[in-house]
VEXZAPA-977837 format. One line per 5 residues: for each residue x, y, z of C-alpha. Coordinates in steps of 0.02 Angstrom, whole numbers. Example, Ala and Ser with C-alpha at 12.3 -4.5 7.8 and 13.67 -1.06 7.14 Angstrom:
615,-225,390; 684,-53,357;
This chain:
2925,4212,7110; 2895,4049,7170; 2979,3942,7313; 3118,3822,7177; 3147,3727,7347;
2961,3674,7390; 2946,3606,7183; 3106,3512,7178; 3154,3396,7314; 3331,3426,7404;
3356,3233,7332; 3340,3287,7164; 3456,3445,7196; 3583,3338,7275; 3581,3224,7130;
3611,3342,7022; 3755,3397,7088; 3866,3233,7121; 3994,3184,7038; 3950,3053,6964;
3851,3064,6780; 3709,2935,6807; 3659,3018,6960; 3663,3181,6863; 3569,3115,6721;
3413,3024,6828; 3397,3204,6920; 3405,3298,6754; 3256,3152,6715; 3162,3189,6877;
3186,3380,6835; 3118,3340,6642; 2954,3259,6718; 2917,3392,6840; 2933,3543,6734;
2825,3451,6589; 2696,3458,6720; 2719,3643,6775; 2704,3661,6570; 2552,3573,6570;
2461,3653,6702; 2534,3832,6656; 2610,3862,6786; 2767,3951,6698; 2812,4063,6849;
2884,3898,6947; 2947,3860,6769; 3044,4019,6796; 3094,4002,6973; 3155,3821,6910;
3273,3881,6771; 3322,4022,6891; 3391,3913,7027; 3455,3795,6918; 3569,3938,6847;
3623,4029,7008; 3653,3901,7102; 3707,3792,6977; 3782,3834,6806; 3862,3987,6893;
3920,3893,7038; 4111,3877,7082; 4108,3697,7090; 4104,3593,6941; 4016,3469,6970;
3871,3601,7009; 3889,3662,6860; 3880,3514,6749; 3727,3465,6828; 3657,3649,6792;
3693,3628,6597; 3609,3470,6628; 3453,3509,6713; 3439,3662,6593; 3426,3545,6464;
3301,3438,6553; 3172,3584,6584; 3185,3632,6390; 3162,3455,6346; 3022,3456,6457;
2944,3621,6425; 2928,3559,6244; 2830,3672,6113; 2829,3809,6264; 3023,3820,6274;
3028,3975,6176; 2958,4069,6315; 3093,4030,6415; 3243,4051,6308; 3291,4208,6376;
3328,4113,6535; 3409,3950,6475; 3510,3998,6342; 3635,4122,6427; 3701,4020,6553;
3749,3886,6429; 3843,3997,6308; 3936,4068,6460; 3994,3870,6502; 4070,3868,6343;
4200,3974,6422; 4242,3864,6560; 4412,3804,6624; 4347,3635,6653; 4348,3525,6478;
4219,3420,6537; 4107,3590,6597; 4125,3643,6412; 4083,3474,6347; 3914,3453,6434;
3884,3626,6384; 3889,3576,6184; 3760,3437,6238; 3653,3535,6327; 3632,3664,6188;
3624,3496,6079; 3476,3457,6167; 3403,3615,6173; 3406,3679,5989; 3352,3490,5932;
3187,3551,6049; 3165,3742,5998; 3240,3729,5800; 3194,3878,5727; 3144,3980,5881;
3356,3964,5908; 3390,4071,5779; 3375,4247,5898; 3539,4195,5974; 3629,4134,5806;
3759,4248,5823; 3804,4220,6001; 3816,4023,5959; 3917,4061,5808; 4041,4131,5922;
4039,4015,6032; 4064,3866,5902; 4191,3976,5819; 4298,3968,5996; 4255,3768,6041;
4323,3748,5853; 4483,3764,5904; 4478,3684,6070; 4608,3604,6166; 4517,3471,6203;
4468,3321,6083; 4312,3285,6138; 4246,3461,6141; 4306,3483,5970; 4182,3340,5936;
4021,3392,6030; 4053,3568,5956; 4060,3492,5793; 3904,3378,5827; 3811,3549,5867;
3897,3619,5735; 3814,3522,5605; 3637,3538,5697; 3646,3718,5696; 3670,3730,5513;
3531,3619,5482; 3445,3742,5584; 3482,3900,5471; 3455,3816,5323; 3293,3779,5357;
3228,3942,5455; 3164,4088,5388; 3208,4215,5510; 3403,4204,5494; 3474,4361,5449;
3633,4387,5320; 3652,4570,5358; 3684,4553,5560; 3784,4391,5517; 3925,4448,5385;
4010,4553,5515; 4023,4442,5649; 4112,4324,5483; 4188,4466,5427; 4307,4497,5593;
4345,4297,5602; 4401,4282,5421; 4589,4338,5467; 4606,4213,5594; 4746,4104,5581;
4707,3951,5656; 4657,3811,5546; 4522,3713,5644; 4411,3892,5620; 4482,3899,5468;
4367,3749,5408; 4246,3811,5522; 4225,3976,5445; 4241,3894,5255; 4116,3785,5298;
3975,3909,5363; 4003,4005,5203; 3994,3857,5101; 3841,3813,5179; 3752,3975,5201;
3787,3994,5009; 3691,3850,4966; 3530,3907,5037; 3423,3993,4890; 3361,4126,5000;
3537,4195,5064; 3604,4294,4955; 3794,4259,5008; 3854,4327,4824; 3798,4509,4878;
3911,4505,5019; 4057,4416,4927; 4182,4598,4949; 4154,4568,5140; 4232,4414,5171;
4336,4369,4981; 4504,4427,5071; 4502,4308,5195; 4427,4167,5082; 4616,4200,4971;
4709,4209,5139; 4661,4034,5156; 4730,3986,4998; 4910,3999,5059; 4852,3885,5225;
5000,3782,5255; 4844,3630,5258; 4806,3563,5086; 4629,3516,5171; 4593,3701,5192;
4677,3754,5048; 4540,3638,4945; 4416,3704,5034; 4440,3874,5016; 4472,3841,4835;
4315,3768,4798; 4222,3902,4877; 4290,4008,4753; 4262,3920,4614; 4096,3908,4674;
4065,4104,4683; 4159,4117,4517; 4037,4009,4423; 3909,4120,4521; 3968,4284,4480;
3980,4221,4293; 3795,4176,4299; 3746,4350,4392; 3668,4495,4318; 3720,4616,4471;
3907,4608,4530; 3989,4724,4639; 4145,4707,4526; 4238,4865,4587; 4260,4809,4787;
4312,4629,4733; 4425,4723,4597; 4533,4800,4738; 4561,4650,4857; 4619,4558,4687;
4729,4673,4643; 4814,4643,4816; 4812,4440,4816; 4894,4462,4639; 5068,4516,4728;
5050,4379,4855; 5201,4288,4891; 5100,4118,4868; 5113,4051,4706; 4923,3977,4710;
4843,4131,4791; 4921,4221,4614; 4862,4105,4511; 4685,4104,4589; 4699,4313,4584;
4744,4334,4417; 4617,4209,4356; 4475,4300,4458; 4546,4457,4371; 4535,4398,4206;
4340,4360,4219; 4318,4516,4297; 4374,4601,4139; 4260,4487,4039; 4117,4511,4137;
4145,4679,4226; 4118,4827,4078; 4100,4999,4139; 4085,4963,4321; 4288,4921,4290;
4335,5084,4189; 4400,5183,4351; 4509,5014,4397; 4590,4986,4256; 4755,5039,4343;
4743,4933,4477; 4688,4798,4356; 4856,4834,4243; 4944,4872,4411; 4911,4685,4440;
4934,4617,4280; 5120,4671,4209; 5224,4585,4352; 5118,4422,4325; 5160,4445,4149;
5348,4393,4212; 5302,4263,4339; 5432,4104,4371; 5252,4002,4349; 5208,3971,4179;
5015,3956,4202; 5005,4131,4293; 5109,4177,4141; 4983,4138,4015; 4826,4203,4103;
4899,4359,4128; 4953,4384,3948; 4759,4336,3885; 4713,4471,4025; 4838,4610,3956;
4786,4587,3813; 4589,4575,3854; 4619,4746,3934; 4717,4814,3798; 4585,4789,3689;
4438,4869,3777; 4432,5057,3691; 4385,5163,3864; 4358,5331,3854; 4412,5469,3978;
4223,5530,3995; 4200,5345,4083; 4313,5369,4191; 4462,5292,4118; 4611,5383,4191;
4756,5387,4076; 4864,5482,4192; 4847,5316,4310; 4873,5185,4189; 5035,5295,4144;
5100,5314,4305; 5067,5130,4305; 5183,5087,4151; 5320,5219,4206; 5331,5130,4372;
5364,4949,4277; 5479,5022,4163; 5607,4966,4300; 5533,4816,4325; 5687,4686,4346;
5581,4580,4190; 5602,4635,4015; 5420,4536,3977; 5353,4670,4104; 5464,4814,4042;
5400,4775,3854; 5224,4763,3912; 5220,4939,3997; 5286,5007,3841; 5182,4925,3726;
5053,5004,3832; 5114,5174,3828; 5128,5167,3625; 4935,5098,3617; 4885,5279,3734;
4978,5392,3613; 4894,5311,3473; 4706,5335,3544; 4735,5479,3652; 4881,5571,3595;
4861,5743,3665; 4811,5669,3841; 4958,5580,3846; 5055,5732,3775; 4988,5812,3953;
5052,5710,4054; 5232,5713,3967; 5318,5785,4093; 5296,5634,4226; 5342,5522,4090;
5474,5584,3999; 5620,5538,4100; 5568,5380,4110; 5567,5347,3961; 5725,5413,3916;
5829,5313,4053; 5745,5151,3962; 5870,5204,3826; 5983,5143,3925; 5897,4954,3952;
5997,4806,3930; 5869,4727,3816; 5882,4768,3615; 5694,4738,3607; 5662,4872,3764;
5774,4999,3668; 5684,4959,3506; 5508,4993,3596; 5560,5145,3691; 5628,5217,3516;
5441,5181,3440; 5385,5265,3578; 5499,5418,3543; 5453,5427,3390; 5287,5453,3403;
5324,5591,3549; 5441,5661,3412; 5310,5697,3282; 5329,5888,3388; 5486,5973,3359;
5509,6011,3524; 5505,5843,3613; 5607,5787,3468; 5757,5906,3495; 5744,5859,3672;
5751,5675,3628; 5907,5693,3519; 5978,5817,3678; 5939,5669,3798; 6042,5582,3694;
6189,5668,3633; 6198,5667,3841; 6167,5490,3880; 6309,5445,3774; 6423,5570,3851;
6415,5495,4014; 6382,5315,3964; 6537,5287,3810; 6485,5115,3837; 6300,5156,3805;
6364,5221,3633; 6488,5094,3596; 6377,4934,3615; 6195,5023,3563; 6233,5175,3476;
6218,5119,3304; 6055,5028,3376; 5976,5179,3425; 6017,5292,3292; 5965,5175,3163;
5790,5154,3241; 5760,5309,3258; 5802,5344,3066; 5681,5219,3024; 5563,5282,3132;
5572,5475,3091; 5635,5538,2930; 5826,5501,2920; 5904,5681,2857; 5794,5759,3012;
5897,5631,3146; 6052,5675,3064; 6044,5853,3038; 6008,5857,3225; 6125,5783,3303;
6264,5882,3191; 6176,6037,3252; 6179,5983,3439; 6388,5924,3430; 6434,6075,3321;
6421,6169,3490; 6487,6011,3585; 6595,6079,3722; 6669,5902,3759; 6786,5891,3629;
6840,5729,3617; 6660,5658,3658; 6629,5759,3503; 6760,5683,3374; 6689,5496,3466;
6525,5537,3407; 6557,5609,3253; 6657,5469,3203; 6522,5351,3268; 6369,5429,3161;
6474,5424,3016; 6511,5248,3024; 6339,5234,3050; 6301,5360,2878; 6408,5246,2770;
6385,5073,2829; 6165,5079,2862; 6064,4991,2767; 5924,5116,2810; 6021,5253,2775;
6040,5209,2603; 5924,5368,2529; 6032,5492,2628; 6189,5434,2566; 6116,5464,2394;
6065,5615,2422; 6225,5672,2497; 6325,5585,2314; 6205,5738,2233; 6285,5878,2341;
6369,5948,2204; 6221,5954,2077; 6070,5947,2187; 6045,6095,2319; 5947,5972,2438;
6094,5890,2440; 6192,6036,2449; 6122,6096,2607; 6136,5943,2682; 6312,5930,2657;
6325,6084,2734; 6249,6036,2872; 6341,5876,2905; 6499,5977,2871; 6478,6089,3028;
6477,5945,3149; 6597,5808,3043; 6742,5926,3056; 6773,5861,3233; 6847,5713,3161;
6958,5739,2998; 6934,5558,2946; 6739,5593,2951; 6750,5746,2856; 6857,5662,2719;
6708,5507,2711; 6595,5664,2693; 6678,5728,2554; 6709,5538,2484; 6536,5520,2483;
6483,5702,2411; 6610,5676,2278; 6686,5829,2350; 6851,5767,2294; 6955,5921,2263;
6885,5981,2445; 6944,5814,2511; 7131,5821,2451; 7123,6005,2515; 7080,5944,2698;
7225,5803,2655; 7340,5925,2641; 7286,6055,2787; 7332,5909,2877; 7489,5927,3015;
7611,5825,3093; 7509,5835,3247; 7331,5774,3180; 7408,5598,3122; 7395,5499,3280;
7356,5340,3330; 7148,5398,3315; 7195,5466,3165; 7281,5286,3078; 7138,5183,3163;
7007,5283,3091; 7107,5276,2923; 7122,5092,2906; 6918,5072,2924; 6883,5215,2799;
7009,5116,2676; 6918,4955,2714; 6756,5031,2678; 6800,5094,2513; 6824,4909,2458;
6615,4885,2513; 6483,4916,2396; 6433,5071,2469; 6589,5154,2369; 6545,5043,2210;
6534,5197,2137; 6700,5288,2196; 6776,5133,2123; 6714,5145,1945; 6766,5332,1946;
6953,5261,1961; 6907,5193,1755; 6905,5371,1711; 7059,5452,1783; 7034,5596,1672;
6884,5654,1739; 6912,5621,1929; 7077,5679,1944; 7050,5752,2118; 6978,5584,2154;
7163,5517,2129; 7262,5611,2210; 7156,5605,2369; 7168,5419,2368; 7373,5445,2342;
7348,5569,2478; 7299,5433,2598; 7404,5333,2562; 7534,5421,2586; 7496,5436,2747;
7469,5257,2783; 7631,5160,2873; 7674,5033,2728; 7679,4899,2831; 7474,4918,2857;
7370,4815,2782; 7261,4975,2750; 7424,5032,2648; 7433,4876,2547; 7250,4878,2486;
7228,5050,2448; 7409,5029,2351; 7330,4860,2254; 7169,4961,2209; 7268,5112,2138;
7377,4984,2048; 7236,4944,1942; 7190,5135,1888; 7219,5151,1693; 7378,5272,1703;
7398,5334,1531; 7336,5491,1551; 7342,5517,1707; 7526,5597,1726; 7467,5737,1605;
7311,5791,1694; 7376,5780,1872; 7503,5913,1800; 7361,6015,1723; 7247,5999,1897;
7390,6050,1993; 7451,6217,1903; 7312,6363,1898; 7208,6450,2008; 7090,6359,2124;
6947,6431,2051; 6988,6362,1894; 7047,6194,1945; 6856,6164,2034; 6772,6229,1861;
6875,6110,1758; 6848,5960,1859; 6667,5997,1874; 6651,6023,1686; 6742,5842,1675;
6650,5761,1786; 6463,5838,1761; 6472,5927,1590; 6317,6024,1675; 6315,6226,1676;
6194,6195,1831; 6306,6078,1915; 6456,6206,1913; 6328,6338,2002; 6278,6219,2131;
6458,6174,2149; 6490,6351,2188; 6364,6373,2304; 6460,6269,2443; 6604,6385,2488;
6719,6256,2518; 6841,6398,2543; 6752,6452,2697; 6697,6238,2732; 6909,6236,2740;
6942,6368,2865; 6791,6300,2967; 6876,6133,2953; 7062,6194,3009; 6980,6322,3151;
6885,6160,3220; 7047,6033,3216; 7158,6186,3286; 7025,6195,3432; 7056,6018,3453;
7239,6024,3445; 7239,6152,3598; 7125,6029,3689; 7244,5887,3665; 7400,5999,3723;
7309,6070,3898; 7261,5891,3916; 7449,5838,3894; 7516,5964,4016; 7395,5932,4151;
7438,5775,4130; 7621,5792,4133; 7605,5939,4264; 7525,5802,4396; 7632,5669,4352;
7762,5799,4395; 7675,5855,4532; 7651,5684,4607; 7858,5627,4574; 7896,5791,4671;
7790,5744,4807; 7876,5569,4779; 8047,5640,4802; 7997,5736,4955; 7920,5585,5033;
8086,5501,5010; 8209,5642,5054; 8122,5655,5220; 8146,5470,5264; 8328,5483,5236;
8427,5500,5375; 8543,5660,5365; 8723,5651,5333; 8867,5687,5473; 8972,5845,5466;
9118,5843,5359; 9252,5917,5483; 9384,5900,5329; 9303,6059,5237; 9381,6223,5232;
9316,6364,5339; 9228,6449,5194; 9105,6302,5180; 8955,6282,5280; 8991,6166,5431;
8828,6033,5367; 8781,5995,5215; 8606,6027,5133; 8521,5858,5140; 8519,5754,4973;
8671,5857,4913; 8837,5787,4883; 8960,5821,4968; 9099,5784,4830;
């Protein structure tokens, strides 16, 4: 290689390397004219030996002015090499990326004008080192230093002008090097970043859109920038690629699906608007190539559907409902078992919108794939029956549709009634405020005298017995005050002339006899009336508690509703419902008569016709049982069919079933009493002791006789 010394003069070298600029600068000059020569003559071997020294001893040197007149001098020889410059880029252009590392400000600011000077020469031939000068622009970005922040921004601009117009940039070996940066917290690359992609997207020939998955993350990261400026910027790029992606044949909609899914949950109120907004073109626009993310979509979707932000609100709603509405089929790739899981895990979500959502989706599964739904039951099923238990009417309401439907098999059905003959045994509350809620749904929903029949199968064998007579008392309540169970109560006034009726009486019966005031309302409403002054009167001193009266006054206040219209106009005919009477006097006699309950029931018996009614209470209450039921059934039905159906119930054996049930109950109430009283006992004892051994013990009594025992037992008198 040739002599560097014997082409530049040691004036020229010295210049180069003072301190001050102008002295720099007409050096850099001298350099320009005397490489344009070596260019000219072709000499590009002292060309080389040029650059060489200029770099070693220069640009690499350890003092800074040296190496500001390096960067200088580099730029010189490009400037002066011309249209040959790309020969020698090999050579020039490392040593000025490597100043943009420099401690020294000004080092790194004379480095952005060299390259300045050097791409405004080369242009396009630049581009083989794009990536290294995207780097280094992506570092000066962010620069301490003011005025290198605006040379790097001066190249900045160049540079892009640069790629814009070349041919030979390449997309591919650029979107990873943008792909590492686009996490990067710091704002001035921030805009830097934004604005490479906005640019780069503009050119025709780059297809940024293809690469969209690579770098969309950190394009929504930017939309919770605490900078409005960069905020605005990122959100135009996105509209940008939206409008794009709307106008695109060929979208990779499944990667983009995923990182939306994720920005939906952000904490940033915009970043979830912009998310769910994305999402909801996506399922527009995506089709099939969305199928296997509909869970993640729907993952996505139901918390928005609750968001404190009313526009996220409403997109997310038209989304739901856009997915919703789209009939996928497993064979695409539409997992069911995910978009359950899915609506299982928001059944706890803290929002009832959310809640009512997931269920709503559940129902529209079982009603286009039932039996796949059915398979997956057993992941389900407890969720859904703990959303019994939801503090929202309309969530109960849902979850009973969706019961219902389960409950078309016998089996989950008898497990749903289970569930909840058990939910209200723990939760009394549960029963108390939504009982009647539930069980009234779920009459509308499945046929009445199935829900009922039931749940007097499952609390016949009730072990809890006073859960039992609750219940009991609450379904009947529920029997004769529904407006939906209006057909069963009819059918239960034909139990003594229709055998449907008949054997659902019986049925009731089994269950009712926890609770003597229920059984009575049975028989009330059966028309069982000599059956219902026969349970009056099995009644003991024992069964007429406080439950007992309170249970009496509502029965006597529901006799004066419509439902007992008919029980009422019976009373006209005292001659034919004689069993009727006395089992009204029956309860009333054992009414206090101070009770209101006392004084109504006593008003509406006042106004009974009474002229026969002395005689045939005497002829009803001589003669054998047998007879007495055929009479007043002949009476009251005139029907030969009627008296056999009456037959049929063995009311007989209904009575024994009755008194064995309340005697079981009686024994419950007595162990309960004496383990009550036998820890209340046990506790005062325990009481006493406590005490006893506080007190201090008495002194000897030296008065006593001999005989006596010379200290007292402690606590005993000594009189």
């Amino acid at each position: 290689m040739a002599d560097p010394l014997s082409i530049i003069p040691a004036s020229v070298l010295r210049n180069l390397a003072d301190k001050l600029y102008e002295k720099r600068k007409n050096a850099a000059l001298e350099i320009e004219g005397i490489v344009k020569q070596l260019a000219l003559a072709g000499e590009h071997d002292k060309i080389a030996a040029v650059i060489n020294l200029l770099t070693t001893e220069f640009t690499y040197s350890p003092q800074a002015n040296h190496r500001k007149g390096g960067l200088i001098g580099l730029a010189a020889a490009t400037v002066g090499l011309t249209t040959e410059a790309s020969q020698h880029l090999e050579q020039i252009v490392p040593p000025v990326l490597n100043s943009f590392l420099d401690p020294d400000s000004r080092v790194r600011y004379y480095a952005c004008e060299a390259l300045y000077n050097i791409a405004k020469v080369v242009r396009g031939d630049f581009i083989i080192f794009f990536n290294k000068i995207f780097d280094a622009l992506c570092k000066l970005s962010a620069d301490s230093d003011a005025s290198v922040q605006s040379a790097a921004h001066l190249l900045d601009r160049l540079v892009k002008d640069i790629v814009t117009e070349s041919d030979q940039f390449s997309i591919e070996e650029f979107i990873p090097l943008l792909r590492e940066r686009m996490n990067v917290l710091n704002p001035y690359v921030r805009q830097f970043l934004v604005g490479w992609i906005t640019v780069l997207d503009s050119v025709p020939d780059i297809d940024m859109l293809g690469f969209l998955p690579d770098f969309l993350d950190g394009l929504f990261n930017m939309l919770s920038d605490s900078s409005h400026e960069i905020r605005q910027q990122a959100d135009c790029a996105l509209s940008e690629f939206l409008q794009e992606i709307k106008n695109s044949p060929n979208v990779d909609y499944g990667r983009m699906a995923e990182i939306l899914v994720q920005r939906a949950g952000s904490s940033d109120e915009f970043t979830r608007l912009t998310a769910i907004t994305w999402i909801n073109e996506f399922v527009k626009l995506g089709g099939d190539q969305l199928v296997p993310y509909y869970a993640d979509i729907l993952g996505a979707i139901l918390p928005c559907i609750s968001d404190k932000e009313e526009k996220i609100r409403v997109v997310a709603r038209e989304t739901n409902e856009e997915l919703r509405a789209i009939r996928a089929d497993p064979a695409e790739g539409f997992d069911i078992g995910a978009i359950l899981s899915i609506a299982r895990r928001e059944l706890t979500n803290e929002w009832e919108a959310t809640r009512i959502e997931a269920l709503h989706w559940i129902a529209t599964l079982l009603a286009r794939h039932r039996a796949e739904v059915i398979s997956y039951l057993n992941e389900i099923f407890g969720s859904l029956l703990s959303a019994l238990s939801d503090p929202s009417d309309e969530v109960v309401l849902l979850v009973l549709e969706v019961h219902a439907c389960i409950a078309k098999d016998d089996q989950h059905f008898r497990h749903l009634v289970i569930y909840l003959v058990h939910n209200f045994r723990n939760d009394r509350m549960l029963l108390e405020k939504r009982g009647a809620l539930i069980v009234r749904r779920l009459c509308v929903l499945l046929d009445a005298e199935r829900v009922f029949r039931e749940f007097s199968t499952i609390l016949e064998g009730e072990d809890d017995l006073d859960f039992a007579s609750t219940m009991v008392q609450a379904l009947n309540l529920i029997l004769l005050t529904s407006v939906e169970l209006a057909e069963l109560r009819a059918l239960l006034k034909q139990s003594l002339v229709n055998s449907s009726g008949k054997d659902l009486f019986v049925s009731l019966y089994s269950s009712w006899c926890h609770s003597s005031m229920a059984t009575i309302s049975l028989c009330l409403l059966a028309q069982a009336y000599h059956h219902a002054s026969s349970v009056i009167q099995s009644l003991g001193e024992e069964d007429i508690n406080v439950k007992f009266l309170v249970q009496l006054d509502k029965l006597i206040r529901l006799l004066e509703t419509p439902i007992f219209a008919y029980l009422r106009l019976q009373l006209l005919e005292p001659g034919k419902h004689t069993w009727l009477l006395k089992t009204l006097y029956g309860l009333l006699m054992l009414l206090p008569q101070q009770s209101a309950a006392f004084k109504i029931l006593r008003t509406r018996l006042k106004t009974v016709p009474s002229s026969s009614f002395s005689n045939d209470l005497k002829r009803t209450s001589s003669g054998s049982p047998c007879s007495q039921i055929l009479q007043i059934t002949e009476d009251s039905n005139r029907n030969k069919d009627a008296a056999n159906i009456y037959n049929a119930i063995n009311f007989p054996s209904r009575l024994q079933q009755f008194e064995h049930m309340q005697h079981r109950h009686r024994m419950h109430a007595k162990i309960q009493l004496q383990s009550r009283n036998s820890t209340s006992s046990t506790w005062s004892q325990e009481m006493q002791r406590s005490e006893e051994s506080r007190r201090p013990s008495p002194l000897p009594d030296l008065s006593c006789s001999p005989s006596r025992s010379y200290w007292s037992i402690p606590g005993q008198s000594q009189h």
